[in-house]
C-alpha positions as semicolon CSV with decimal commas, in nm:
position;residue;x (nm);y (nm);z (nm)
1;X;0,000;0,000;0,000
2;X;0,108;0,324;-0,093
3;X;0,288;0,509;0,238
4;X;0,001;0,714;0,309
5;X;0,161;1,067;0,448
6;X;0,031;1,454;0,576
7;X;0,220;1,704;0,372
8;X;0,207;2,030;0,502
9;X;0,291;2,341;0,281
10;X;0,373;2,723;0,378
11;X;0,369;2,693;0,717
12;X;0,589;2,991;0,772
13;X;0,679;2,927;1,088
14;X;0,881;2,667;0,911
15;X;1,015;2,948;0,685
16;X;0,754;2,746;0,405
17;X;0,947;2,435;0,366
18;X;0,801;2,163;0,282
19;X;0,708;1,905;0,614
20;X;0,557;1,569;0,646
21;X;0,365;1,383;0,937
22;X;0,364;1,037;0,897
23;X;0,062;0,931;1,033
24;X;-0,002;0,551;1,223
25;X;-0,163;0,298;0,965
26;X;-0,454;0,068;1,169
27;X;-0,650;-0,200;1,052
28;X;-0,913;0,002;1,331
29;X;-1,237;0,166;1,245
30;X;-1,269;0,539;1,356
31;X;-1,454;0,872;1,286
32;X;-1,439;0,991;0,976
33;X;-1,590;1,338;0,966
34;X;-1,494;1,598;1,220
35;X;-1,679;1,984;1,146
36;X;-1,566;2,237;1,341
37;X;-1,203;2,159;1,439
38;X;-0,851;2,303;1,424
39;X;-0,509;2,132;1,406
40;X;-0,208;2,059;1,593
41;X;0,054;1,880;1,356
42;X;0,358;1,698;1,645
43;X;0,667;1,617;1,327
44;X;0,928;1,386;1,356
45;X;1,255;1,524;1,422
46;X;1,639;1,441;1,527
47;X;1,838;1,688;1,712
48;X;2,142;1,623;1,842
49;X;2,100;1,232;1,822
50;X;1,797;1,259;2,033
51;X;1,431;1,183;1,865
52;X;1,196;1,528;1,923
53;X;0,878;1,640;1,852
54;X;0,843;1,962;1,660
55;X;0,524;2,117;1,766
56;X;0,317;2,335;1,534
57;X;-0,019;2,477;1,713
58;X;-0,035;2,804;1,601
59;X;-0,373;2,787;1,416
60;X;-0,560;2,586;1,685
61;X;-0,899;2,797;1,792
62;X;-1,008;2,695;2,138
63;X;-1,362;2,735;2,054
64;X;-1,282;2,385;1,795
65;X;-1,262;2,022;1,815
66;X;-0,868;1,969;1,793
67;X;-0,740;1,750;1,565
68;X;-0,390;1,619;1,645
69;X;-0,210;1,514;1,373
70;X;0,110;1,307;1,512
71;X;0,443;1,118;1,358
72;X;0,418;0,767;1,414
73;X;0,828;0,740;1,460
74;X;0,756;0,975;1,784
75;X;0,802;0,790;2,108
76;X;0,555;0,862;2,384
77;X;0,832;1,008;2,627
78;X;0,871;1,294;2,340
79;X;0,499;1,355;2,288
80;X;0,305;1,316;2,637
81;X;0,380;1,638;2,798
82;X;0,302;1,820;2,512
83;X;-0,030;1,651;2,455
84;X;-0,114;1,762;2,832
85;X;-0,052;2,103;2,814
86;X;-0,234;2,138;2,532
87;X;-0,529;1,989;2,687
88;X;-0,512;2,198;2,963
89;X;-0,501;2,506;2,721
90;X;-0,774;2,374;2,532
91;X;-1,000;2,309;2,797
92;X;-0,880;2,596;3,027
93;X;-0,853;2,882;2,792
94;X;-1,069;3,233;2,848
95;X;-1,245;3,168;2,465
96;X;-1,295;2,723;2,558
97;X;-1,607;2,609;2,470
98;X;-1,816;2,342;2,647
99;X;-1,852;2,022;2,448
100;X;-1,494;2,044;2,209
101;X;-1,325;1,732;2,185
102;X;-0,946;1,624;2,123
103;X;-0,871;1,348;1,842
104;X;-0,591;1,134;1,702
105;X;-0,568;1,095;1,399
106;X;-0,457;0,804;1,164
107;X;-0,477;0,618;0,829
108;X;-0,769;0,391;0,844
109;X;-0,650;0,057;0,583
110;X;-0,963;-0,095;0,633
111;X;-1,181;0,230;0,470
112;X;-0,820;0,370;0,297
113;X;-0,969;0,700;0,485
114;X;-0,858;0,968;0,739
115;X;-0,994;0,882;1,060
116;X;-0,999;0,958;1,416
117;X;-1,027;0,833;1,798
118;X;-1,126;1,098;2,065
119;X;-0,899;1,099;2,361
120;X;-1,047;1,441;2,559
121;X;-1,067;1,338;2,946
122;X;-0,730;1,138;2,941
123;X;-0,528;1,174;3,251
124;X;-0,159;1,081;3,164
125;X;0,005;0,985;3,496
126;X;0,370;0,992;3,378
127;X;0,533;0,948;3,787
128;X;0,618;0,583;3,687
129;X;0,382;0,447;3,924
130;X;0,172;0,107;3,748
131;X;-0,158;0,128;3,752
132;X;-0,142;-0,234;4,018
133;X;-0,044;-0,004;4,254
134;X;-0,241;0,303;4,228
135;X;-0,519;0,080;4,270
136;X;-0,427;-0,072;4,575
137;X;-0,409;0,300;4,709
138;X;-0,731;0,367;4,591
139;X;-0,942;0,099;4,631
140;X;-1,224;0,182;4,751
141;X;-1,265;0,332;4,375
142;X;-1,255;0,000;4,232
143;X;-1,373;-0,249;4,435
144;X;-1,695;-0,287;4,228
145;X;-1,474;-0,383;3,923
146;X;-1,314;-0,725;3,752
147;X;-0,979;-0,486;3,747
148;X;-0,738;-0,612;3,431
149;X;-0,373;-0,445;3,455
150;X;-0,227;-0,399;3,047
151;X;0,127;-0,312;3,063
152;X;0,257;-0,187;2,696
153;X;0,628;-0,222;2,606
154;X;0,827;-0,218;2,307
155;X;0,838;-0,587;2,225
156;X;0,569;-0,787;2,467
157;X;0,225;-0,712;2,631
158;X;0,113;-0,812;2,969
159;X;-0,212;-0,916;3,107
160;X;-0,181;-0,878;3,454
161;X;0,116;-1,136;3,523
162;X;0,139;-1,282;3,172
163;X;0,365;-1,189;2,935
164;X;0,235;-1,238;2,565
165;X;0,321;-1,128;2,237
166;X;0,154;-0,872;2,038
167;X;-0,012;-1,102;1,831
168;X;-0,200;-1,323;2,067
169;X;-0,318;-0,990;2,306
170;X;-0,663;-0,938;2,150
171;X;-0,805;-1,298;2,168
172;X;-0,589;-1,396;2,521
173;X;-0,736;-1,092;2,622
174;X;-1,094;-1,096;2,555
175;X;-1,069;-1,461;2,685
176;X;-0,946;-1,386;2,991
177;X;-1,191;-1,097;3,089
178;X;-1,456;-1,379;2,971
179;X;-1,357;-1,624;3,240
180;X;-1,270;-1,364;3,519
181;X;-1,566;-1,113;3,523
182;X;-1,833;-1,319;3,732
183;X;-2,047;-1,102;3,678
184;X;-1,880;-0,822;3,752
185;X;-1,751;-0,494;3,495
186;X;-1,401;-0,541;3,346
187;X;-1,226;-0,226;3,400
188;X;-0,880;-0,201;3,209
189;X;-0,610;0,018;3,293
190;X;-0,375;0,059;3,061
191;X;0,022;0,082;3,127
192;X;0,283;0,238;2,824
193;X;0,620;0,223;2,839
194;X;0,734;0,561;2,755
195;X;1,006;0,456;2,471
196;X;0,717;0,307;2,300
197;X;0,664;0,417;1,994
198;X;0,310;0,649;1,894
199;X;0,201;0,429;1,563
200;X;0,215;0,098;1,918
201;X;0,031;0,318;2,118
202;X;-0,246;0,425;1,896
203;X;-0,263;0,044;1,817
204;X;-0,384;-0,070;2,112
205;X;-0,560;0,238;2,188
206;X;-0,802;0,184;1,877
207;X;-0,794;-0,164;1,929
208;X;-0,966;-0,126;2,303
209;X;-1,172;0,143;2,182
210;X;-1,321;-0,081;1,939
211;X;-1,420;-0,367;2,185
212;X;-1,756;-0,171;2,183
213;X;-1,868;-0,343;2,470
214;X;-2,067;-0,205;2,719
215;X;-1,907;-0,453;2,997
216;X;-1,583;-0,354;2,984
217;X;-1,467;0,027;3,078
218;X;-1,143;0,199;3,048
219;X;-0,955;0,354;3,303
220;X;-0,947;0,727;3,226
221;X;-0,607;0,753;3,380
222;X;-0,326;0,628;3,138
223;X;0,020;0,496;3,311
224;X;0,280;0,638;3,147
225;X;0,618;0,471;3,301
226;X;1,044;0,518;3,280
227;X;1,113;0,142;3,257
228;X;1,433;0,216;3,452
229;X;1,241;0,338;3,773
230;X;0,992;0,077;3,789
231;X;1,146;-0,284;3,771
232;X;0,868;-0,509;3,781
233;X;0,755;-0,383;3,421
234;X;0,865;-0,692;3,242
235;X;1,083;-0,478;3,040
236;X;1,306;-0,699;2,913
């Protein structure tokens, strides 16, 4: 399939050379149509041998949905801080308006179409703690709850104490909250390394989304961890 690719033109804040946002490609269905909504474009780009985001924002209008348009190649350590200011800024602003939502976008192989996931409401904890833990101090939240603890790195996946490959998470996954429910609602809390890369995170993010099942509920907050502070990640 043809590498499907944002080009931006004559943004002068780029002195009107010509950019490029690859977006992630998902087998996922999404929104399609969005009225109403500006753009914030996050490009890939290598400074110094370090991977950074270059942030272009400058024609978002808080009283729009907000598109943002991110590089796949961008790992989440270089793009999570940004994308919580800006929510702040879009929700918090003097001109915010009630009922504007935030989106990723991505290129939809299943349609061959632009489409979208809304992420507005997302807490990004990024103190390394796992989401085991912060449940244990705050129980009483989610005693009610079949809790299910997804830990994200770069080359396995995790459901609760078993390591899996990427290939095997959907169906081990949906299996297990099957058998371990009784009765109850599934809530799953979700757990990202932080060198993992955006195109793996909007993977599973579209993937959960898409469960569509009124039995399972996500966890607003999102883990976002330093696999060097917490050692029981299953990093390896």
């Amino acid at each position: 399939m043809k590498k499907l690719v944002i080009l931006l033109f004559s943004f002068a804040l780029f002195s009107c050379a010509k950019k490029e946002v690859q977006l992630p490609t998902l087998a996922e269905k999404g929104l399609q149509e969005i009225l109403n909504h500006s753009e914030v474009w996050m490009f890939f780009q290598v400074k110094n041998n370090d991977t950074i985001a270059n942030i272009n924002r400058k024609n978002t209008i808080s009283t729009t949905h907000w598109i943002f348009n991110i590089d796949k190649r961008l790992p989440l350590k270089t793009i999570i801080p940004s994308i919580s200011k800006l929510q702040n800024k879009h929700a918090n602003s003097i001109h915010s308006k009630e009922g504007m939502h935030e989106y990723f976008s991505y290129a939809d192989t299943l349609s061959k179409k632009l489409s979208f996931l809304k992420f507005d409401g997302i807490i990004f904890k990024t103190d390394s703690i796992l989401s085991k833990y912060y449940i244990k101090k705050h129980s009483d939240n989610y005693l009610k709850y079949n809790n299910i603890n997804l830990t994200f790195n770069k080359s396995n996946v995790w459901i609760n104490d078993a390591k899996m490959e990427q290939r095997e998470f959907k169906t081990t996954l949906l299996e297990f909250i099957d058998f371990s429910s009784e009765g109850k609602k599934t809530m799953l809390h979700l757990n990202f390394n932080e060198n993992l890369l955006y195109q793996d995170y909007l993977f599973y993010k579209t993937m959960i989304y898409n469960f569509n099942n009124e039995n399972i509920a996500t966890n607003k907050i999102e883990f976002i961890f330093n696999p060097t502070k917490v050692p029981d990640c299953g990093c390896e």
